[in-house]
KETITOR-414432 format. One line per field, with one value per residue (C-alpha): residue in one letter; z, x, y. Coordinates in steps of 0.001 Angstrom, whole numbers, plus 500000, padded with zeros to 6 digits. Each point is the difference from the previous one (the first is absolute). Example, Ala and Ser with C-alpha at 12.3 -4.5 7.8 and 13.67 -1.06 7.14 Angstrom:
2
code [a_s]
z [507800_499340]
x [512300_501370]
y [495500_503440]
END
This chain:
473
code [x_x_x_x_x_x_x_x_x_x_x_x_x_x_x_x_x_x_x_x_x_x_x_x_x_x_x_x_x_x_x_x_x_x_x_x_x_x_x_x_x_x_x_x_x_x_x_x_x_x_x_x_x_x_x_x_x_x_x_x_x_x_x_x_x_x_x_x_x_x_x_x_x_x_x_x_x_x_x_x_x_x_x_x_x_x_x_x_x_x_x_x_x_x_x_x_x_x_x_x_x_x_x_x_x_x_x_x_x_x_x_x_x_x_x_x_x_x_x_x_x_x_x_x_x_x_x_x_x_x_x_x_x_x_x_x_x_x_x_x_x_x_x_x_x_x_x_x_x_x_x_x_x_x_x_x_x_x_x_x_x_x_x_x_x_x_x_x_x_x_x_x_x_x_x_x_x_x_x_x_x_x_x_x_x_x_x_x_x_x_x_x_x_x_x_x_x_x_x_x_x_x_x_x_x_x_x_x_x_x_x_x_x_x_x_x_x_x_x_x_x_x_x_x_x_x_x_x_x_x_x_x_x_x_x_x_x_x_x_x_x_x_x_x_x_x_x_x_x_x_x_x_x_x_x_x_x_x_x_x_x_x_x_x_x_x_x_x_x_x_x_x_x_x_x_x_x_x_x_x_x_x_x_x_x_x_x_x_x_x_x_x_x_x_x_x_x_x_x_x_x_x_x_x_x_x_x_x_x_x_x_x_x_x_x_x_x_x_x_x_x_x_x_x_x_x_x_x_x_x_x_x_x_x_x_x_x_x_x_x_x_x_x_x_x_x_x_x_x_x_x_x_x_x_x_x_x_x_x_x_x_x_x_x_x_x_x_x_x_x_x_x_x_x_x_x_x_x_x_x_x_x_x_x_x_x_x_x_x_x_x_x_x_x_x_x_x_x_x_x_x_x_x_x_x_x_x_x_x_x_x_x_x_x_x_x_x_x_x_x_x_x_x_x_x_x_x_x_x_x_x_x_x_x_x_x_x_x_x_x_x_x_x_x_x_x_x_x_x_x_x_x_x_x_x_x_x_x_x_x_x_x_x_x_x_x_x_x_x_x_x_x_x]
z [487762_498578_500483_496429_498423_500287_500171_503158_501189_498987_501816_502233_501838_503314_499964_498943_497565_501621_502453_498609_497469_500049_499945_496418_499029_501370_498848_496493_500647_501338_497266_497356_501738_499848_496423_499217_502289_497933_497244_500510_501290_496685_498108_502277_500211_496826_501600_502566_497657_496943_500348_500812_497491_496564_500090_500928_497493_497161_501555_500809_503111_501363_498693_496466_497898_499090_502669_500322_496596_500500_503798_498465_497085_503416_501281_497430_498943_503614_499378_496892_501660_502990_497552_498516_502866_501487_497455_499076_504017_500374_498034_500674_503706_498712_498122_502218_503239_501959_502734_496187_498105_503445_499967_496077_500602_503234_497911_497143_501559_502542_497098_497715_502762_501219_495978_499997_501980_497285_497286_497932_497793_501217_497145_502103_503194_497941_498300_503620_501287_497660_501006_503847_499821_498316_503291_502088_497736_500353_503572_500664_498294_501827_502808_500345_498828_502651_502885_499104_499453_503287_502177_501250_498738_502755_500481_495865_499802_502870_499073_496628_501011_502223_496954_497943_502828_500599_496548_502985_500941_496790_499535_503435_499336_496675_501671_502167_497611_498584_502654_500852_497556_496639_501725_502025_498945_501322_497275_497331_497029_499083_503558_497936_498489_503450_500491_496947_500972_503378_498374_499758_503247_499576_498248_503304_500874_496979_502596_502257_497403_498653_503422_501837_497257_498618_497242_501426_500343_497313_497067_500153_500393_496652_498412_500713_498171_497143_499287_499867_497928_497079_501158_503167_498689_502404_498613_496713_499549_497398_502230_501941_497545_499282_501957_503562_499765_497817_501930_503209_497710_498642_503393_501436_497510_499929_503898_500031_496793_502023_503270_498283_497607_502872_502455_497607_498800_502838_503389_499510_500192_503125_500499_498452_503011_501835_497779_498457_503172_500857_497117_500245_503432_497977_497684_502729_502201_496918_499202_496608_498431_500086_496316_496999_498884_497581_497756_500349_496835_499381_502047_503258_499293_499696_503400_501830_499056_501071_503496_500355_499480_502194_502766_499651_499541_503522_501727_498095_503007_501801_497232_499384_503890_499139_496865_502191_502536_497790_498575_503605_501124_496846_500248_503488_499328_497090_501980_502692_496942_498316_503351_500638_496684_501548_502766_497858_497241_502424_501220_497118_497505_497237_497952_502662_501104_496572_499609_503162_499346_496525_500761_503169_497753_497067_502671_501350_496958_499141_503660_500035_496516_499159_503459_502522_498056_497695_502534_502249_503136_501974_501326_502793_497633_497544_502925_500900_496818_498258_502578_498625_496815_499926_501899_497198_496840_500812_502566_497350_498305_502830_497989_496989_502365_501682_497127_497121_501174_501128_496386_498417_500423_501633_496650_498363_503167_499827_496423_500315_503012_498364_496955_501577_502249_497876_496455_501639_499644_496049_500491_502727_497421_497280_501979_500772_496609_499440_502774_498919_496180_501574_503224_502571_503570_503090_501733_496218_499367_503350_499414_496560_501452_502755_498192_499270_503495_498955_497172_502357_502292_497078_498830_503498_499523_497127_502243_501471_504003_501951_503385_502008_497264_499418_497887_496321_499791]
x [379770_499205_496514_499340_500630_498398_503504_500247_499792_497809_497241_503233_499281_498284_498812_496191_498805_499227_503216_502472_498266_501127_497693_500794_498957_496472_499823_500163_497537_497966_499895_500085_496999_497918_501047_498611_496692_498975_501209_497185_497791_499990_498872_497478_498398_498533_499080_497831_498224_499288_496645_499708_502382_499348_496262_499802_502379_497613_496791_498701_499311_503205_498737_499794_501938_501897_501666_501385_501820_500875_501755_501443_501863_501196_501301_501609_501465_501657_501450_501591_501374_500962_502266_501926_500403_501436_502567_500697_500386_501800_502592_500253_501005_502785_501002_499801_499262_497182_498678_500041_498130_497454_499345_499170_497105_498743_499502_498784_497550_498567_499306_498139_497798_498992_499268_497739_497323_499657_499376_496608_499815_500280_503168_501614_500012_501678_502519_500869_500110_502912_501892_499579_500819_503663_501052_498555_501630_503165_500164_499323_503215_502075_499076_500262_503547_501394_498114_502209_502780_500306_498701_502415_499428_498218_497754_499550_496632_498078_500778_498992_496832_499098_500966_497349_497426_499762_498100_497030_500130_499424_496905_498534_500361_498527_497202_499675_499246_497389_497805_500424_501296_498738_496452_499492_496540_500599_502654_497587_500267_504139_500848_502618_501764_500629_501565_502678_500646_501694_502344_502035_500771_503364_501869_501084_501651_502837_501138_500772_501429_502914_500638_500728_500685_503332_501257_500703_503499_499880_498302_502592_502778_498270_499761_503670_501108_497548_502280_502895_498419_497721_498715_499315_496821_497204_496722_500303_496437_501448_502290_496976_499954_503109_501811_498643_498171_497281_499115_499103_498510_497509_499062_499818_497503_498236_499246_499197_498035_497752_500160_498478_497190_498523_500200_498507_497186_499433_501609_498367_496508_500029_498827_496326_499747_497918_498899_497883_498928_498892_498442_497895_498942_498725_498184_498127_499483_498487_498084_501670_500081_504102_499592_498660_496468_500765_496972_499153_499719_502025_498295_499613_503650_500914_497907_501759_503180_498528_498980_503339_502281_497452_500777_503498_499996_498115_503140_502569_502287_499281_500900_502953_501557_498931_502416_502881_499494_500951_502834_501370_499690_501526_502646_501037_500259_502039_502042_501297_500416_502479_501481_500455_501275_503786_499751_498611_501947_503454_498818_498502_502082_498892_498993_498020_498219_498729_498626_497830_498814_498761_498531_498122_499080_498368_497608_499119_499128_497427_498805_499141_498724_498024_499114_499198_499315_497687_498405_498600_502034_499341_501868_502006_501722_501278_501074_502589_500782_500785_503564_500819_499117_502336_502936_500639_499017_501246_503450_501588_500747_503098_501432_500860_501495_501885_501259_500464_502613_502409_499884_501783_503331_499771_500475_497228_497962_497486_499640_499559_497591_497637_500015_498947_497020_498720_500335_497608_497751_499893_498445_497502_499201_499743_496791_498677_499697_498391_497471_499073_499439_498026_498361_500381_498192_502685_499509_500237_503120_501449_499593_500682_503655_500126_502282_502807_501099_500715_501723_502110_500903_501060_502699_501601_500993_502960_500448_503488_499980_501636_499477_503450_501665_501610_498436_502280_502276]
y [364073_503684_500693_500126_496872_496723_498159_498085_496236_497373_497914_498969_502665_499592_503886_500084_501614_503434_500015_501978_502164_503675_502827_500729_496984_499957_503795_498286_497212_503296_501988_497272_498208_503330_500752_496676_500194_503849_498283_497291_502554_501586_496406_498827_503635_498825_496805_501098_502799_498414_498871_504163_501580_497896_499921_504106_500416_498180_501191_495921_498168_497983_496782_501295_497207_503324_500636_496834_499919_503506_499422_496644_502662_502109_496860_498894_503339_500508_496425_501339_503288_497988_497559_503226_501721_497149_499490_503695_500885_496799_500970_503360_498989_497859_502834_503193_498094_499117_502503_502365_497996_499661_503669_500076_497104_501511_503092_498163_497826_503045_502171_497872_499148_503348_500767_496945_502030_502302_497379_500741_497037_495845_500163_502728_497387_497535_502141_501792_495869_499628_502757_499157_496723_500968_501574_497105_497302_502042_501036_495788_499177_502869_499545_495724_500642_502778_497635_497285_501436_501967_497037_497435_496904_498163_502217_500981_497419_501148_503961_499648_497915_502942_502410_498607_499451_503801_499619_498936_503705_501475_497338_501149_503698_499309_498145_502799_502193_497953_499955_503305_502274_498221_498114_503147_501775_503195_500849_499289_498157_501107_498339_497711_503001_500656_496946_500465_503498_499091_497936_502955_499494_497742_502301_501555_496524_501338_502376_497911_497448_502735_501328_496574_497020_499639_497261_496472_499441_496691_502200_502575_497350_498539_503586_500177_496548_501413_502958_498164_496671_500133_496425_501367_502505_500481_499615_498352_497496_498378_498011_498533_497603_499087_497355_498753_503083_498311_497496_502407_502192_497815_498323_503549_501182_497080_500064_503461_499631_497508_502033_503111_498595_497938_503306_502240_497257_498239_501278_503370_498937_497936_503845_498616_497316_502628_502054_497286_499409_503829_500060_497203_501104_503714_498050_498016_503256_501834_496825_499359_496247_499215_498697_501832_498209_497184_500388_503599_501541_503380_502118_498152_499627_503569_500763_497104_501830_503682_498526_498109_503203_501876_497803_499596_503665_500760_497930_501020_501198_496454_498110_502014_499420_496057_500014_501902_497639_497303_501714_500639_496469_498547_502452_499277_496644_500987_502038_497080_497887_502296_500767_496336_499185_500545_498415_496955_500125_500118_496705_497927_501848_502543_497071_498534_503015_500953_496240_500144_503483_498818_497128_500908_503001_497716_498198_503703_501400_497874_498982_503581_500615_497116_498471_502899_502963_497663_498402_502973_498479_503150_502991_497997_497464_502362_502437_496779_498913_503477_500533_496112_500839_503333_498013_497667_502140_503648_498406_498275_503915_500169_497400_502216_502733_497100_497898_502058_502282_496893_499123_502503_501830_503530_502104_497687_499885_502895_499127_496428_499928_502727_498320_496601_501718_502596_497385_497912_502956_499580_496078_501982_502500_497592_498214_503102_501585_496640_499908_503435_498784_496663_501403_497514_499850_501042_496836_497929_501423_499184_496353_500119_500968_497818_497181_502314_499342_496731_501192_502022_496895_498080_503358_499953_496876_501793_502534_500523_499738_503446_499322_500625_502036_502783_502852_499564_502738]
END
């Protein structure tokens, strides 16, 4: 087998699944995995600062109704950005190739990020969100597609799992810099633009990308058969919905759809497990009631709030590690869950795979949301729960890396795997726009969003099984 391609035997095969791979081929997983971990770096930067950046950027205190309906618009404008770039990108790398197309979204996504420090106004952060999240949504769908197509076929589930778990990395770092970078007190109060201005950093990964990447052998075989048949084009989305196209189109969008509106409004704040926490343990160290007064009149409540953002205020930098920690546990968690998805999904199947991660994921959501968080269970049981909780909502993600490109033919594949991903992103914006008309509390919204994993055990049930095939030519 040339190192290149991902042609080779089936689950016959009594190699496992990291026997036999060439050095090329875990270069690629190499730099693909850290194009995807900046290229998460660069989304949850905003993450872990805006309780920081939004509320210095409107002149209020983070808990300011404001800020939340203005950081619901970011969100939901980097869901929109991430849905074009995914498609515009994604066809792009059908067209002129992938490792290309990965340099132009590295650059793309890098930039924008580094510009975001310099924004003035809270509509600068949202228009900057949109532009970011076009190279992420893009570099997601060029890089799934070169992973699969270089790595054999036995080993194509686990590889891509791993792909998408280096997304862990970018969360950490991003975490990182949240505690120390964006929470840090000795950079004053523009720590966060700190944070956005080292997102520059990636863009030295492109070097790397030109000098060592070439085209997998199956895109320029299908680049070939397109200059010689009209029916052969690469990277027409119109034929995603035409034949058995449709079907996997609809069941990819509608899992990924799912995947994304319950990470971005409910996975993301297991980060408030310890935070609340933290600060309740402020407000009981500065002697401040943990409830506003019920019948106070204006003024009593107006002092209340005075004395509660003094506290909070005096441990800022404690309650900002708390809210990292969170992040970090429910992010490794996440991580051996997406890791794991391969291995899983080689065994049970795709289709059974994606119907344990959902469900296990529905009883998580609100076990953590409306049981422990609500009912002050303590540090210690939220510490344990949080990895759970991240296993089952944040692994099932390494599905979409591992499934969607086995749908679709090589000179559709790019195309059709960035369209499924990053389209969910429109449904994701959709309830975010929404949220950020109708404020909603984190936690609320979590549970709110909590049946959808239903919903999503119900769609794999249409889907079309891939284990122990072939990538379609």
């Amino acid at each position: 087998m040339s190192e290149n391609t991902g042609k080779t035997e089936l689950s016959g095969s009594s190699q496992k699944w990291y026997e036999g791979i060439t050095r090329y081929q875990w270069l690629v997983l190499t730099i693909a995995s850290l194009g995807w971990m900046f290229d998460v770096f660069e989304g949850q930067i905003f993450v872990s600062s805006m309780r920081d950046a939004m509320p210095a950027l409107l002149g209020v205190d983070p808990d300011a109704p404001v800020v939340s309906r203005w950081n619901d618009w970011a969100f939901g404008s980097f869901l929109l950005g991430g849905a074009l770039g995914g498609v515009v990108f994604g066809v792009l790398s059908d067209r002129i190739g992938r490792s290309k197309t990965m340099i132009i979204t590295i650059l793309f996504y890098s930039l924008f990020t580094c510009v975001t420090a310099f924004a003035q106004e809270p509509w600068h952060m949202v228009v900057l969100r949109f532009f970011v999240a076009m190279g992420v949504g893009g570099e997601w769908a060029v890089a799934s597609a070169m992973v699969a197509e270089v790595m054999p076929a036995r080993s194509r589930p686990v590889m891509s799992s791993i792909f998408h778990a280096s997304s862990v990395g970018g969360t950490l770092m991003a975490a990182a810099a949240g505690a120390y970078i964006v929470g840090n007190p000795d950079l004053g109060e523009s720590a966060w633009r700190w944070g956005f201005a080292i997102g520059a950093a990636p863009a030295a990964l492109t070097l790397w990308v030109r000098w060592k990447l070439r085209e997998p052998e199956q895109w320029v075989k299908a680049r070939e058969r397109a200059l010689s048949d009209d029916e052969q084009k690469t990277g027409r989305v119109i034929e995603l919905f035409q034949g058995t196209n449709l079907r996997n189109t609809i069941i990819g969008v509608s899992l990924a759809s799912i995947g994304l509106v319950t990470f971005w409004g409910g996975h993301i704040y297991g980060k408030n497990a310890l935070l609340r926490e933290a600060q309740k343990e402020a407000l009981v160290l500065e002697s401040v009631s943990l409830s506003a007064p019920k019948d106070g009149g204006e003024a009593e409540l107006k002092a209340y709030k005075e004395s509660r953002q003094a506290a909070l205020g005096k441990h800022k930098e404690r309650i900002k590690r708390a809210e990292m920690l969170s992040m970090v546990l429910n992010t490794i968690g996440g991580g051996l869950g997406l890791v794991l998805f391969g291995w899983i999904s080689t065994r049970l199947g795709r289709k059974g795979a994606f119907i344990l991660y959902h469900a296990v994921a529905f009883v998580m959501m609100l076990l953590l949301f409306e049981v422990l968080i609500a009912n002050d269970v303590g540090t210690m049981w939220l510490a344990i729960t949080l990895p759970v909780f991240g296993f089952f909502t944040l692994g099932m993600h390494a599905g979409y890396a591992v499934y969607f490109p086995e749908l679709y033919p090589t000179r559709l594949r790019g195309t059709g795997a960035g369209f499924c991903f990053n389209m969910g992103r429109l449904a994701t914006a959709a309830a975010f726009f929404g949220f950020g008309a109708f404020p909603v509390p984190a936690e609320t919204k979590a549970v709110y969003l909590a049946p959808l994993y239903l919903v999503g055990v119900v769609i794999v049930f249409f889907a079309r099984e891939t284990r122990n095939e072939e990538l379609p030519e």
